[in-house]
Backbone as a printed PyTorch tensor [residue, N CA C, xyz], in Angstrom:
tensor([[[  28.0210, -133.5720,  -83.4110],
         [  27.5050, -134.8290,  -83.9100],
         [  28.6670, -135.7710,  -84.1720]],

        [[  28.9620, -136.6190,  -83.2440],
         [  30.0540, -137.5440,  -83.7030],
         [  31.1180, -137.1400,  -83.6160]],

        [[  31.3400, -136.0400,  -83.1140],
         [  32.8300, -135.5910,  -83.1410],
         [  32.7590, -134.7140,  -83.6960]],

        [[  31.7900, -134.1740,  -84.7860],
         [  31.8670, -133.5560,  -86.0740],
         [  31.3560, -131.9660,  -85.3500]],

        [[  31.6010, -130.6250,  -86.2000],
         [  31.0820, -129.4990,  -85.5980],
         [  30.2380, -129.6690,  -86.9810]],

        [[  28.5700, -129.4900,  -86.6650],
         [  28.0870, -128.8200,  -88.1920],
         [  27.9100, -127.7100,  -88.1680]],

        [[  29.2130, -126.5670,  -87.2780],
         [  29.0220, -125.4090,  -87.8700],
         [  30.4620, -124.8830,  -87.9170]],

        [[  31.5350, -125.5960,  -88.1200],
         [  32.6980, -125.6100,  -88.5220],
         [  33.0270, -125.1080,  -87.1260]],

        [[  32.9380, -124.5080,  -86.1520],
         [  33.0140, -123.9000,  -84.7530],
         [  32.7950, -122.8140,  -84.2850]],

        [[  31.9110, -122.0970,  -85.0490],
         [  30.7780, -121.5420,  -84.9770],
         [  29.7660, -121.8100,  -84.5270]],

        [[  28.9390, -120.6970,  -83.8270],
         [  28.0240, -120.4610,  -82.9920],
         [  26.7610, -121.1700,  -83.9670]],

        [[  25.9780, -122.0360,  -83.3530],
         [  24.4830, -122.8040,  -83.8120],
         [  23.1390, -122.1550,  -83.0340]],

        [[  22.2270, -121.6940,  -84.0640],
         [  21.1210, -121.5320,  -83.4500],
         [  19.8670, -122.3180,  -83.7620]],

        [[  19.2560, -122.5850,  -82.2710],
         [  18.8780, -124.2860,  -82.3600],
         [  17.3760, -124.0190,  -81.8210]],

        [[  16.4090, -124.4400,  -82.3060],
         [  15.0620, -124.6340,  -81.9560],
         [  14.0760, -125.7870,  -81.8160]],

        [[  13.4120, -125.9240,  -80.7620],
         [  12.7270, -127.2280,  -80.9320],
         [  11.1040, -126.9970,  -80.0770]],

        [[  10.3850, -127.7360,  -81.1260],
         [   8.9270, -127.2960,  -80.7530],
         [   8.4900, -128.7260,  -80.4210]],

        [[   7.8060, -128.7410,  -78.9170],
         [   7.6010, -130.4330,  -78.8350],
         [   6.1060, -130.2040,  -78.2250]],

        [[   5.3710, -131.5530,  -78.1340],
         [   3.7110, -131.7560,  -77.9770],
         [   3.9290, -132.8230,  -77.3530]],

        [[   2.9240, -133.3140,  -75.8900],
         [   2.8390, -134.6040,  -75.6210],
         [   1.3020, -134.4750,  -75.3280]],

        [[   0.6470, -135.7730,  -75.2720],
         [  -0.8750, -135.9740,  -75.3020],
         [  -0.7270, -137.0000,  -73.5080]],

        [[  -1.6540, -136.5390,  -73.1630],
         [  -2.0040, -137.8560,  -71.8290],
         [  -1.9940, -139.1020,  -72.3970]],

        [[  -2.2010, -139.1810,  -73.4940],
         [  -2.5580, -140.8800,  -73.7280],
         [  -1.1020, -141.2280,  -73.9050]],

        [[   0.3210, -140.4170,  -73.7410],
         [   1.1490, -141.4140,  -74.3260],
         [   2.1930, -140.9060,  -75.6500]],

        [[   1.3800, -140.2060,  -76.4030],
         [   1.6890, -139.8430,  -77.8660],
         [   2.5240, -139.1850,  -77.1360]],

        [[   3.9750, -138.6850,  -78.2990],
         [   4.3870, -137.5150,  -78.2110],
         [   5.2470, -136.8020,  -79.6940]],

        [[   5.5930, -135.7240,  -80.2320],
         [   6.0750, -135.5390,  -80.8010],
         [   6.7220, -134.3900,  -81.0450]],

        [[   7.8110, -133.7760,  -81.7190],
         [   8.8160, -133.2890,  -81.7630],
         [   9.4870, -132.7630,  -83.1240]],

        [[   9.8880, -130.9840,  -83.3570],
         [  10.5700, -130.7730,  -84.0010],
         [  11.6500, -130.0580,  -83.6850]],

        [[  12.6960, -130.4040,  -84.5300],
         [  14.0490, -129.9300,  -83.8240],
         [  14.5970, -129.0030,  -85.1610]],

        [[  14.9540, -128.1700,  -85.4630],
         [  15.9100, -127.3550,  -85.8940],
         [  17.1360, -127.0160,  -85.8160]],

        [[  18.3750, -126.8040,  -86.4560],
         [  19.6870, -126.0660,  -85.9690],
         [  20.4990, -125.8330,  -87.7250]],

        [[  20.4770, -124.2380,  -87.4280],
         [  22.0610, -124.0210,  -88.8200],
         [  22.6760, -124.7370,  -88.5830]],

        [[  23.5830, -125.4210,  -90.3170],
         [  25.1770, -126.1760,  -90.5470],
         [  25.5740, -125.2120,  -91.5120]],

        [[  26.4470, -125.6760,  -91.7810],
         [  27.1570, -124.5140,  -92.5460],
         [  27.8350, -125.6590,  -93.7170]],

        [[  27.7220, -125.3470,  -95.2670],
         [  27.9960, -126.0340,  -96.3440],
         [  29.1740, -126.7190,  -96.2290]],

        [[  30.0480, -126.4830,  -95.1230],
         [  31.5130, -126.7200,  -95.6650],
         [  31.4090, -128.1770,  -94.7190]],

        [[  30.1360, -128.7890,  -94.0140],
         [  29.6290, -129.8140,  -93.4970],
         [  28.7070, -130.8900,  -94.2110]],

        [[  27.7610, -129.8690,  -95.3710],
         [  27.4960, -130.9030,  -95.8480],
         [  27.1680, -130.0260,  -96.7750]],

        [[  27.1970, -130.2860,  -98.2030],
         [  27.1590, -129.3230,  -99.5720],
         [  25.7560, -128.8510,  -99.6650]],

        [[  25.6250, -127.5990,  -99.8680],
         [  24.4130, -126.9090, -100.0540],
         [  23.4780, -127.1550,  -99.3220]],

        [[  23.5070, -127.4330,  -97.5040],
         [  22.4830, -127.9440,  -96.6390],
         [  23.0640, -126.3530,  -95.6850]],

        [[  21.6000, -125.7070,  -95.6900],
         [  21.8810, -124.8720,  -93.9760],
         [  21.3740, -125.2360,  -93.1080]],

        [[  20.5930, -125.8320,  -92.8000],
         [  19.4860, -126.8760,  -92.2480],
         [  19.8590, -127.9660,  -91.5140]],

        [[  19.9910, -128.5550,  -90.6110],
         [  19.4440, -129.7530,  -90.3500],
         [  17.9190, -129.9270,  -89.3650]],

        [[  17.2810, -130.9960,  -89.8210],
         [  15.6630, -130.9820,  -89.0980],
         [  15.5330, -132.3420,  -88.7290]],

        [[  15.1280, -132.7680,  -87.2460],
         [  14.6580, -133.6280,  -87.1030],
         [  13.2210, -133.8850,  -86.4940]],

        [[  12.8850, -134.6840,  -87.2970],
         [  11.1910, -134.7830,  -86.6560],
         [  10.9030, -136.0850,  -86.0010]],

        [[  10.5640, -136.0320,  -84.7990],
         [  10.3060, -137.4060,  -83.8060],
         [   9.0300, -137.5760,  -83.0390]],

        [[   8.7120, -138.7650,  -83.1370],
         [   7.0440, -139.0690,  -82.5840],
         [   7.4460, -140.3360,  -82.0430]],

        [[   6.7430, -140.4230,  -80.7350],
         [   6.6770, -141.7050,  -80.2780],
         [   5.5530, -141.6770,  -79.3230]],

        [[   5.9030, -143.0050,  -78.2930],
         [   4.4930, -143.5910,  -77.5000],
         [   5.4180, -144.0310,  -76.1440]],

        [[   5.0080, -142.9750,  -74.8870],
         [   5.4570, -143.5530,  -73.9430],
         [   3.9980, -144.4310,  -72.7310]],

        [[   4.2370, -145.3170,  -72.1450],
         [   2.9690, -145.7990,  -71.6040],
         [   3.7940, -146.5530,  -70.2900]],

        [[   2.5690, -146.8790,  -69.5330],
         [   3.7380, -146.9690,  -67.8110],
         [   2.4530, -148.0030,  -67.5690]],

        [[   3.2770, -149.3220,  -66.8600],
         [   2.6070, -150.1550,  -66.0890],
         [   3.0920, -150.7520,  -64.7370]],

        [[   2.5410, -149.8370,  -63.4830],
         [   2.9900, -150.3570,  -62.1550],
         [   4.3190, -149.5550,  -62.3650]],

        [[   5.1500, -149.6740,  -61.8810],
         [   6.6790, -149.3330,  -62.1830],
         [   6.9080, -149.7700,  -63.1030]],

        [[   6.7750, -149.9250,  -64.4980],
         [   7.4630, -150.1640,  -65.8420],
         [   6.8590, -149.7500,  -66.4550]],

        [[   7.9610, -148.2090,  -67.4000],
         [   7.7500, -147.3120,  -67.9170],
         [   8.3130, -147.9380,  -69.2790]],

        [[   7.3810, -148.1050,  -71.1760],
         [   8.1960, -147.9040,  -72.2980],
         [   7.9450, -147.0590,  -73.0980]],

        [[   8.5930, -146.5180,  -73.2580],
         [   8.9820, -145.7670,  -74.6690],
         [   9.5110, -146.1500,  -75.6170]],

        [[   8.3940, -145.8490,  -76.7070],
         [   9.1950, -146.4120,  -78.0820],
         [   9.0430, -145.3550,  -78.7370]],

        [[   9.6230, -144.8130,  -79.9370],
         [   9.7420, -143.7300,  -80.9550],
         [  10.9260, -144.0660,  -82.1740]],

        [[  10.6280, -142.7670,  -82.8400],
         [  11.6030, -142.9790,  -83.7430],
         [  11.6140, -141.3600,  -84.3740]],

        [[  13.1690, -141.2390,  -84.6730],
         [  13.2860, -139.7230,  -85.3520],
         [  13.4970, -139.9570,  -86.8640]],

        [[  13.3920, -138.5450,  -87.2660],
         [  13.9480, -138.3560,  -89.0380],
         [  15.0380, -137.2250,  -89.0770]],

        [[  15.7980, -137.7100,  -89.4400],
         [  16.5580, -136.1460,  -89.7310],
         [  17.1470, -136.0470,  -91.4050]],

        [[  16.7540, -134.3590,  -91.4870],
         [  16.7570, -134.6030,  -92.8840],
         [  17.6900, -133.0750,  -92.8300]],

        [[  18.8170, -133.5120,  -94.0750],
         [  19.3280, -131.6320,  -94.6910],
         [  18.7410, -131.3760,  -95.2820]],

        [[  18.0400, -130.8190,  -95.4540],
         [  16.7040, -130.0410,  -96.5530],
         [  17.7690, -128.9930,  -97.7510]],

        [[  17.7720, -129.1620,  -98.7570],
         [  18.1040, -128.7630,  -99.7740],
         [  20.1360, -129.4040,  -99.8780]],

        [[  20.1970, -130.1960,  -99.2940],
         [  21.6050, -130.9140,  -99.6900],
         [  21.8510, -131.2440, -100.7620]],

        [[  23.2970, -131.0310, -100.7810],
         [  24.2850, -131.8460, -102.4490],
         [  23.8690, -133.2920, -102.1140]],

        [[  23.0170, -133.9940, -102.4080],
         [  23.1180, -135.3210, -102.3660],
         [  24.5180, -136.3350, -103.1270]],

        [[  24.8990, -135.5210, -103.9550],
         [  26.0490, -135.9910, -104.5930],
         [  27.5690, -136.0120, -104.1450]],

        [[  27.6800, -135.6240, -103.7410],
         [  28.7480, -134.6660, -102.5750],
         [  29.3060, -134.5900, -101.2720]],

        [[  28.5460, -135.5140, -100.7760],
         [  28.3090, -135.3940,  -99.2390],
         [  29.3630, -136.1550,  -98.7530]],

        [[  30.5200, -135.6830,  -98.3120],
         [  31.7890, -136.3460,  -97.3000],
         [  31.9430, -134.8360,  -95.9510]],

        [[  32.5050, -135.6760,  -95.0770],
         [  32.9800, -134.8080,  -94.1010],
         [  34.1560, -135.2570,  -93.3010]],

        [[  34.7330, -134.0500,  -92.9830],
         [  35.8770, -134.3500,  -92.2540],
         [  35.8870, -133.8880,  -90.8850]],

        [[  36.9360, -134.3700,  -90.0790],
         [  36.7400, -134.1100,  -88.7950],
         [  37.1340, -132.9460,  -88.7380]],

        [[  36.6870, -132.0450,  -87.4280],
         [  36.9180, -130.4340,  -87.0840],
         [  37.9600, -130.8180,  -85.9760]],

        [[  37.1650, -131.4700,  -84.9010],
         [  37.8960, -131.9200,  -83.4820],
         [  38.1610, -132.8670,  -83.2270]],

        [[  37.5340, -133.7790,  -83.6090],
         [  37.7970, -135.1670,  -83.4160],
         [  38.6540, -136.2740,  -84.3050]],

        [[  40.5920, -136.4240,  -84.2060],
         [  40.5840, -136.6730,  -85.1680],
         [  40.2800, -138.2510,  -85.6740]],

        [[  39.5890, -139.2460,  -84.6880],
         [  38.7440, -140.4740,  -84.8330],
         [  37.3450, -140.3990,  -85.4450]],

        [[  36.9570, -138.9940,  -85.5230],
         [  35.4410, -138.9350,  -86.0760],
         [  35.2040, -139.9540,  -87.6200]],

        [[  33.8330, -140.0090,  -88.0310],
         [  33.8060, -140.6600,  -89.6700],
         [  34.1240, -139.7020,  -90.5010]],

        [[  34.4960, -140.0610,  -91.4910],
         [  34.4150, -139.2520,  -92.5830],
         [  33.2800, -139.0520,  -93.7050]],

        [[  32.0280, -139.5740,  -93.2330],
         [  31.1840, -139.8340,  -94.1440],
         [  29.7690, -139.1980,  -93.0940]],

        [[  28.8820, -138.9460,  -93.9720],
         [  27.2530, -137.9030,  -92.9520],
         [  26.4640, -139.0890,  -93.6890]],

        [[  25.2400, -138.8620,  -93.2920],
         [  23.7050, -139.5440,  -93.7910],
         [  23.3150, -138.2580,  -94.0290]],

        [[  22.7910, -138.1930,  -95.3230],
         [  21.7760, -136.6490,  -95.1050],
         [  20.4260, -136.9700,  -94.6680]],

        [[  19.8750, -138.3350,  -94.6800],
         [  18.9260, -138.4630,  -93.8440],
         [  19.3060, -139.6950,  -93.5360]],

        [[  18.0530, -139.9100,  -91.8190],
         [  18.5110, -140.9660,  -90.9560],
         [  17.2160, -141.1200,  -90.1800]],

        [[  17.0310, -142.3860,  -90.6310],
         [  15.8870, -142.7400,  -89.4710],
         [  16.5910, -143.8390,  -88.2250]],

        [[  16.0440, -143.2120,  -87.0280],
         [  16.0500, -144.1630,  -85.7120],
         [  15.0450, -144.3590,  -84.8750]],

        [[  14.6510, -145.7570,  -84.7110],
         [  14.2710, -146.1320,  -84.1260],
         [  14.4570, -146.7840,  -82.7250]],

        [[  13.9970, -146.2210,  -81.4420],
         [  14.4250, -146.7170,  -80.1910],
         [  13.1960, -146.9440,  -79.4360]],

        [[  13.9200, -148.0940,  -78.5190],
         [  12.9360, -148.3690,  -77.4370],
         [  13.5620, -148.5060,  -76.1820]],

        [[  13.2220, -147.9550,  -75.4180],
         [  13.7240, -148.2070,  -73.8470],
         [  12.3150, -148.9360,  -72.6060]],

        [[  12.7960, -149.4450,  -71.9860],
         [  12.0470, -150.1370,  -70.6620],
         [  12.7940, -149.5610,  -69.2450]],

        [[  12.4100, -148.6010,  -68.6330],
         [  12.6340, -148.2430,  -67.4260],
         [  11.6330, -148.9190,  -66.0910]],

        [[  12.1690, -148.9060,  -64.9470],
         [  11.7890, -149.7060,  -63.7840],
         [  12.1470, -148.4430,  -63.1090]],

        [[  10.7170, -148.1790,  -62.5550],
         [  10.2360, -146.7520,  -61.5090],
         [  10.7800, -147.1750,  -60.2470]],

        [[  11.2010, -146.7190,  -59.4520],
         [  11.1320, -147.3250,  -57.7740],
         [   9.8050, -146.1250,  -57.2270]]])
């Protein structure tokens, strides 16, 4: 993430359960261990994402948006330093919402 290892460089085990509907809908959960020395008292990170893809003629959009949350984090606490990267931030979100939209052109 960013440069950052959230498992100091250690091995991550990562899961993700996803659903899409014909009409468009879709949604998404993502899982993966961090390890505290990434973000204080978080083993967790989870992101949950839903969006709406829909297609007209050759023009495909998708819009959505994710959550990612450390579930049981030091909210108080929270700095990080780089592992590999030594341009990375020094600072995490323990949660983060994004919102995106893309417009693709089918040939």
């Amino acid at each position: 993430m960013r440069g950052l290892s959230q498992t100091w460089g250690k091995p991550a085990v990562q899961a993700t359960l996803s659903a899409s509907h014909r009409s468009g809908a879709y949604a998404s959960f993502f899982v993966s261990n961090v390890t505290d020395k990434f973000i204080p008292d978080a083993a967790l990170e989870t992101d949950f994402t839903v969006g709406y893809k829909a297609s007209a003629g050759p023009v495909e959009l998708d819009t959505g948006g994710v959550l990612i949350v450390y579930p049981g984090s030091n909210y108080a606490n929270t700095s990080a330093s780089p592992h590999y990267e030594p341009s990375a931030p020094t600072s995490v979100e323990l949660w983060k919402v994004v919102v995106r939209q893309s417009l693709y052109w089918k040939d």
